[in-house]
C-alpha positions in Angstrom: 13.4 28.1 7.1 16.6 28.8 8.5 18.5 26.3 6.4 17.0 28.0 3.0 17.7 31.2 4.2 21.3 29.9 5.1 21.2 28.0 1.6 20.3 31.1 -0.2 23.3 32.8 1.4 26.0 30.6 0.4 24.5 31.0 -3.2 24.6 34.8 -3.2 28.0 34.6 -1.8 28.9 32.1 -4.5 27.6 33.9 -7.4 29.5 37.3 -5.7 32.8 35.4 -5.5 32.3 33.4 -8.6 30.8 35.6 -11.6 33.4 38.6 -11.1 36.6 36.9 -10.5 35.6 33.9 -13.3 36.1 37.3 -16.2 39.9 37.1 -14.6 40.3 33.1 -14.9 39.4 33.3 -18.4 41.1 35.8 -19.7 44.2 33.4 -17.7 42.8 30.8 -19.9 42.4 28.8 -16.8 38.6 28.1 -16.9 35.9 27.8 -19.6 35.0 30.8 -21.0 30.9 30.4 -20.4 29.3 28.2 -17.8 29.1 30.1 -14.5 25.8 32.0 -15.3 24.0 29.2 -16.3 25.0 27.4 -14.0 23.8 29.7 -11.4 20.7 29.8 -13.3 20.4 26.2 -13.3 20.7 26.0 -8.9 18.4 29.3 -8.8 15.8 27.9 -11.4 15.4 24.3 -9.8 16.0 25.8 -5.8 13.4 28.1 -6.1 10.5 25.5 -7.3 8.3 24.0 -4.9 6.6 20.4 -5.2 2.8 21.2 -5.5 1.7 18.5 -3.6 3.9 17.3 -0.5 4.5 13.5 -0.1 3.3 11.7 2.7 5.8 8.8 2.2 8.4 10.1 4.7 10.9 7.2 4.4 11.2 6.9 0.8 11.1 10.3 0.7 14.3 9.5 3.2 15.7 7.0 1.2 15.6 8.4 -2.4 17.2 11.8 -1.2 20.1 9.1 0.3 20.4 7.6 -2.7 21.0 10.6 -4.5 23.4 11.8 -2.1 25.4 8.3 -2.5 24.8 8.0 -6.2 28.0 6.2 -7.4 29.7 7.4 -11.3 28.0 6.0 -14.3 24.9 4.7 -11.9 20.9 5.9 -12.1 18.3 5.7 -9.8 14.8 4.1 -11.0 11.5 4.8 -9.0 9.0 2.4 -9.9 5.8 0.9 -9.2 2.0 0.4 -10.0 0.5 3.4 -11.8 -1.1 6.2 -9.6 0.6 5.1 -6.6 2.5 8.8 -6.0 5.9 7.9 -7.7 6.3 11.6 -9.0 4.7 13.1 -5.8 7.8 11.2 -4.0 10.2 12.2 -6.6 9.1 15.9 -6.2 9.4 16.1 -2.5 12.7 14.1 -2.5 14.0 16.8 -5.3 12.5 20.2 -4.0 15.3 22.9 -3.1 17.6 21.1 -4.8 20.2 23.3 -7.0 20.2 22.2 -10.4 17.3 19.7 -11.2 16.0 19.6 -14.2 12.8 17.6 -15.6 12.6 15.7 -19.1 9.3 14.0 -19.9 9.9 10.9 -22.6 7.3 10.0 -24.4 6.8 6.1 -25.8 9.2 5.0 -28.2 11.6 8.6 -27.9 14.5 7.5 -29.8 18.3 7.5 -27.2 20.3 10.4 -28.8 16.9 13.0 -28.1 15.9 11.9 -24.7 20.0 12.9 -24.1 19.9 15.9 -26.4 16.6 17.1 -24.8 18.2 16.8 -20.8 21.6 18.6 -22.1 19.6 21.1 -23.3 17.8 21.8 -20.0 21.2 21.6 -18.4 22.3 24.4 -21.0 19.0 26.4 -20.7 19.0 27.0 -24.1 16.6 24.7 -26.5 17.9 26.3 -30.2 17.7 22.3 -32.0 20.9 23.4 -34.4 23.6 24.1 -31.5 25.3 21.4 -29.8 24.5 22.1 -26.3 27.2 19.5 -25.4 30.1 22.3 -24.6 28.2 24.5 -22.7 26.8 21.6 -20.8 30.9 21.0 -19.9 30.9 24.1 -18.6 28.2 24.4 -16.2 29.1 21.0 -14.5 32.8 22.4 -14.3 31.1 25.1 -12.2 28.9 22.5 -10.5 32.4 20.3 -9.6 33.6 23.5 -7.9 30.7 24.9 -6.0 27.4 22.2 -5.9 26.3 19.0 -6.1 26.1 17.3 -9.7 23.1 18.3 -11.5 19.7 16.0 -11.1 18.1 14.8 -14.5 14.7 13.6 -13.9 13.2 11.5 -16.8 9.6 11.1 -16.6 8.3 8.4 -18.5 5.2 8.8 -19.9 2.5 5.5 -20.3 3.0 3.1 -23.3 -0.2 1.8 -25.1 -0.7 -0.9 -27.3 1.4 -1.4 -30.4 4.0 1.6 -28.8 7.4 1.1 -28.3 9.7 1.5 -25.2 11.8 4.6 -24.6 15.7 4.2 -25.1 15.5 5.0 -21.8 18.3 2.6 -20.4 20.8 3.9 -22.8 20.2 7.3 -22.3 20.6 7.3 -18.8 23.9 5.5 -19.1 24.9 8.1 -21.5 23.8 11.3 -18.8 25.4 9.6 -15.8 28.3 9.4 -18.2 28.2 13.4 -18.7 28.3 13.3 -14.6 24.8 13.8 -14.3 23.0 12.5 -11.1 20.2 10.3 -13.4 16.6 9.5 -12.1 13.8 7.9 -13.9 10.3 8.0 -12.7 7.9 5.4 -14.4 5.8 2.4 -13.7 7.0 -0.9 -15.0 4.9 -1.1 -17.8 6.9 2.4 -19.3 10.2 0.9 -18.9 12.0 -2.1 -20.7 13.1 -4.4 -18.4 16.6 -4.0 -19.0 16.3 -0.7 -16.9 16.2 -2.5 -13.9 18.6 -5.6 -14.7 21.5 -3.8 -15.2 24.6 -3.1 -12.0 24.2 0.4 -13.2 20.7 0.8 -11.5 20.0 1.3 -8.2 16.1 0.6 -8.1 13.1 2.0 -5.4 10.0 0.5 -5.4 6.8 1.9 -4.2 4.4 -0.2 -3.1 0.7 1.0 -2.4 0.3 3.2 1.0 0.4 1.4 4.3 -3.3 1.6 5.4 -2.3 3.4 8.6 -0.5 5.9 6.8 -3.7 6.9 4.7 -5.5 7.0 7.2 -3.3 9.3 8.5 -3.6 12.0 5.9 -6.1 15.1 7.0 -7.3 15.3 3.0 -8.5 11.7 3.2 -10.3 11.6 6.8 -13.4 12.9 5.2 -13.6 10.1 2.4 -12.5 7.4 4.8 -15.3 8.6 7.6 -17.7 7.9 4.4 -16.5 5.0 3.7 -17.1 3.2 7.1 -20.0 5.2 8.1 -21.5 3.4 4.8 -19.7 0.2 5.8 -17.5 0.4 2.5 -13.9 1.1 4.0 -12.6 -3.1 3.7 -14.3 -3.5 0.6 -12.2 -0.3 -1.4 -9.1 -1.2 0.6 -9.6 -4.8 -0.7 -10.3 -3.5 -4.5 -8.5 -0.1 -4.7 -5.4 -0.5 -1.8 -3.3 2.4 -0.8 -3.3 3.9 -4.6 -3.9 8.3 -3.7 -5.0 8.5 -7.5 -8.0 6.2 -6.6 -8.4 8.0 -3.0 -8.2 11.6 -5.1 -10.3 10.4 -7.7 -13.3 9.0 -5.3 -13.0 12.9 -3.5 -13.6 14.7 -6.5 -16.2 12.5 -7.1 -17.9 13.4 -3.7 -17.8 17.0 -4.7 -19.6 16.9 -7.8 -22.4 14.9 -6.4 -25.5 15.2 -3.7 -24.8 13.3 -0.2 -27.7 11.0 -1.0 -25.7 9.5 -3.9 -22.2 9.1 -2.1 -23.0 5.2 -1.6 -23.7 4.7 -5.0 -21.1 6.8 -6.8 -18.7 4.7 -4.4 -19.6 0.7 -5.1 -20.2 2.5 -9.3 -16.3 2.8 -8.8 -15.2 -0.1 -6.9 -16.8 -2.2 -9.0 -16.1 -0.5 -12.5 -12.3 -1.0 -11.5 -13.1 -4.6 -11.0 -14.7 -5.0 -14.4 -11.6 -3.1 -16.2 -9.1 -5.6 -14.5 -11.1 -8.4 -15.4 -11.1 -6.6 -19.0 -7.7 -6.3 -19.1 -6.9 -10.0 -18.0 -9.3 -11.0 -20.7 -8.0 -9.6 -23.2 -4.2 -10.5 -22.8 -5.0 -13.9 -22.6 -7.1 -13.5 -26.1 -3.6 -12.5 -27.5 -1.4 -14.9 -25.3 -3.0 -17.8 -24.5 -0.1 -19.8 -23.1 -0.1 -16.6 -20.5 -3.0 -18.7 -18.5 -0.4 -21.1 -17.0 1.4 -18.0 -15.1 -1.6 -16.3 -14.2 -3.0 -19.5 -12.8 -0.3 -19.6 -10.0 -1.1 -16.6 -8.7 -4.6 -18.1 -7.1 -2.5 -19.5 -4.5 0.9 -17.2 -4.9 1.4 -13.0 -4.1 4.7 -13.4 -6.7 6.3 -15.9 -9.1 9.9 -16.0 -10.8 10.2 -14.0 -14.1 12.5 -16.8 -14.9 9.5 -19.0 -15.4 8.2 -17.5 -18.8 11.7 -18.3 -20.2 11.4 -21.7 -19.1 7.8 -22.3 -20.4 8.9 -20.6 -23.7 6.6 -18.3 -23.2 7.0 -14.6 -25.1 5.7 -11.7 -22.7 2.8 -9.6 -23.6 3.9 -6.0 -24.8 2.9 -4.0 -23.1 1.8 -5.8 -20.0 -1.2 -4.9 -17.9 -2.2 -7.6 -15.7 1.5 -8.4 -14.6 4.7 -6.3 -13.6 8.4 -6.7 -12.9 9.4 -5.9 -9.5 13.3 -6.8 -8.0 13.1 -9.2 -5.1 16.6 -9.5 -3.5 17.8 -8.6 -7.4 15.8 -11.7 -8.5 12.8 -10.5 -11.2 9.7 -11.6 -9.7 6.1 -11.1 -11.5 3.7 -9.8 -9.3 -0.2 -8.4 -10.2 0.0 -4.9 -12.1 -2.3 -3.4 -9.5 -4.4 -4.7 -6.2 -7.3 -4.7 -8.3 -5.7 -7.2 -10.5 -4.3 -9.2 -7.4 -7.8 -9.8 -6.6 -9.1 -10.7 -9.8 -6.7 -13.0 -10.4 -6.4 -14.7 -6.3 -10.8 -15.2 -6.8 -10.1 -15.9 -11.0 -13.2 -13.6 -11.1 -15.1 -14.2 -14.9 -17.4 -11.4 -14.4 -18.1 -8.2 -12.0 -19.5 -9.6 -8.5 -21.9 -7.5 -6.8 -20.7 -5.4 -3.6 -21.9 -8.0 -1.8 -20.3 -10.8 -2.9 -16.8 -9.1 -2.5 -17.5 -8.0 1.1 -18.0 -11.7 1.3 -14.6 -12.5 0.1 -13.0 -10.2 2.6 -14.7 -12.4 5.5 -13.2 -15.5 3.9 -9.8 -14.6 3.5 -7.7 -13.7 6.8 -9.7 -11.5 8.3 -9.8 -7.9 6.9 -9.4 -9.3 2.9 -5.5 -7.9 2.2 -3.0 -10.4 3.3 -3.1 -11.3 -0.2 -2.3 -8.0 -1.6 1.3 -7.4 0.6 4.2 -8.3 -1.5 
C-alpha cells in the first residue's frame, strides 16, 4: 500500500511539474506540442485498473514482470501454453499498476497494418479511423522517455477455428516494438503462427498446467478437491483434466447448480466427456491427415518429439492443430499433446470413452499416481 501511495505521488508530482512548464517548452519549440496529457492519461488509465482475478502462479508472475523490465529494443515477449491454463490471469497480475498498458484483442486472420493501427490508437486514446494516430503516439512516448517506463501493448489473441487464418501477429509486433513499445502477446499455440516463437526477436514463457501442490493450495479449490477424494475421484481428474483452473472453475460452478446427491455423477459426466472430445478431436485430424498417425504414434512411448520430424517425413501440419502444439525446448521446436487430456488419449491410444473405472485402472498401472506421463 505504501508503494502505490508513494507511486501515486511521484505521478501527481509529475503531472504538477510536467503539464504547466511543457506550455513554456513549446512555445521554445523545444518539445512536441501535444503528448503530455495523454500520456498522463495513458499511466492514470492503465495504474488505476486492477486484475479481477489474482494469479496464483507467483514465479511466472516473477519472471514475466522481469522480462518486461529487461525487454531489449525491437524484442516481444510471448506467453503461451495449452488453452485455459490462466495465461491472461498471469498476464493481468504481472501487468496490474503498471503506467501505460494498454490491451488489444486480435481476432483470427486480423490483417498487420490494423492490429498496429488498433494498439497506436489505444496509445493515442483517441479511436477516430480517419486520423493517423501515429504523431500523437510520438508524442506520448517522448513523454514516456522522460518520465516512465515504455508503454505495455498487450495483444490478446483470440482462438482460431477451422478454415480461419492466423493473425499477422508476428509482424505486428515487430512493427510496435519498433515504435518503442514494450510488446506482449498472450495466446495458446494454436492462435499463433509458428514463426512467433522462432524468431531472435521473441523472448517466449510457457505455462505449463499448475503444479498439483500449488492447486491444492488455493482456498477456492479446497472445497472441490475435498469432493473429489472424499468420492475417491481426485487421481482420476488429475490424470484427465491436470492443473488446467478453467476445468477446476468449470467443475465448481457445476457443483453450485446441482443437489449434493448428484456431485459424483456430474463429476465422472465431465471427466469422461473431456475424454470423448480428445478422442474426437484426434479422430478427426487423422480423417484429414492421415500420414499424421506416424507422429502421433510415438507419443505412446514419448512426452515430446522434434518438430523437425514432420519436415523430414514430408508431412504438411494440420491447420489449425488440436491434438498437438509447439512448445520451445532449449530453442529446439518440440511437439508435445495440445492438452493432458490428449496426452492421455494418445499414451493409452484410447478408440472409445472408457468407463471411470477403467481409467482409475490406468492410473494404478502407470508409476504410481497416473501423471509422470503428463510432465514435459
Amino acid at each position: 500500500m505504501q508503494e502505490a501511495l508513494q507511486t501515486f505521488a511521484n505521478m501527481s508530482t509529475i503531472a504538477s511539474v510536467i503539464i504547466p512548464s511543457s506550455a513554456v517548452l513549446v512555445l521554445a519549440g523545444v518539445v512536441p506540442r501535444v503528448g503530455p496529457g495523454r500520456a498522463l492519461a495513458l499511466a492514470l488509465r492503465s495504474w488505476v485498473r486492477r486484475a479481477k482475478k489474482v494469479s496464483q502462479r507467483d514465479d511466472a508472475t516473477h519472471t514475466l514482470r522481469t522480462m518486461l523490465q529487461n525487454l531489449g529494443e525491437d524484442q516481444y515477449i510471448v506467453v503461451t501454453g495449452q488453452k485455459g491454463v490462466g495465461k491472461s490471469v498471469v498476464v493481468n497480475t504481472a501487468t496490474q499498476r503498471t503506467c501505460g498498458v494498454v490491451n488489444v484483442t486480435v481476432e483470427p486472420g486480423t490483417p498487420h497494418k490494423a492490429i498496429v493501427m488498433s494498439a497506436l490508437s489505444e496509445i493515442a486514446n483517441f479511436r477516430v479511423g480517419f486520423i493517423d494516430p501515429r504523431p500523437s503516439v510520438r508524442r506520448v512516448l517522448w513523454w514516456y522517455g522522460w518520465f516512465l517506463p515504455r508503454p505495455i501493448v498487450v495483444l490478446r489473441a483470440g482462438e482460431r477455428r477451422d478454415g480461419q487464418d492466423y493473425a499477422d501477429i508476428p509482424g505486428a509486433a515487430r512493427e510496435l516494438a519498433g515504435y518503442g513499445l514494450r510488446v506482449l502477446i498472450d495466446g495458446s499455440t494454436n492462435s499463433l503462427p509458428s514463426e512467433v516463437l522462432t524468431t531472435l526477436r521473441q523472448a517466449v514463457l510457457e505455462l505449463e498446467p499448475m503444479a498439483r501442490n500449488i492447486m491444492l493450495s488455493i482456498p477456492e479449490y479446497a472445497g472441490l478437491l475435498k469432493l473429489l477424494r472424499d468420492e475417491s475421484l481426485e487421481d482420476v481428474a488429475w490424470l484427465v483434466l491436470g492443473g488446467v483452473p478453467a476445468h477446476f472453475d468449470e467443475l465448481r460452478l457445476l457443483m453450485a447448480c446441482n443437489e449434493p446427491a448428484a456431485y459424483r455423477r456430474v463429476i465422472v459426466n465431465y471427466i469422461l466427456d473431456e475424454v470423448g472430445k480428445a478422442i474426437d478431436r484426434r479422430d478427426t485430424m487423422l480423417a484429414a491427415h492421415p500420414s499424421m498417425k506416424s507422429i502421433l504414434d510415438l507419443f505412446k512411448t514419448q512426452n515430446e518429439v522434434p518438430k523437425s520430424l514432420l519436415t523430414q517425413k514430408g508431412i504438411s501440419s494440420p491447420s489449425p492443430n488440436k491434438v498437438l502444439r509447439v512448445v520451445l525446448r532449449s530453442h529446439i521446436a518440440k511437439l508435445v499433446p495440445a492438452d493432458t487430456t490428449m496426452a492421455l488419449v494418445l499414451r493409452f491410444c484410447l478408440s472409445t470413452t472408457p468407463s471411470i473405472e477403467v481409467l482409475q485402472k490406468l492410473i494404478a498401472n502407470n508409476k504410481g499416481d497416473g501423471t509422470a506421463f503428463l510432465e514435459h
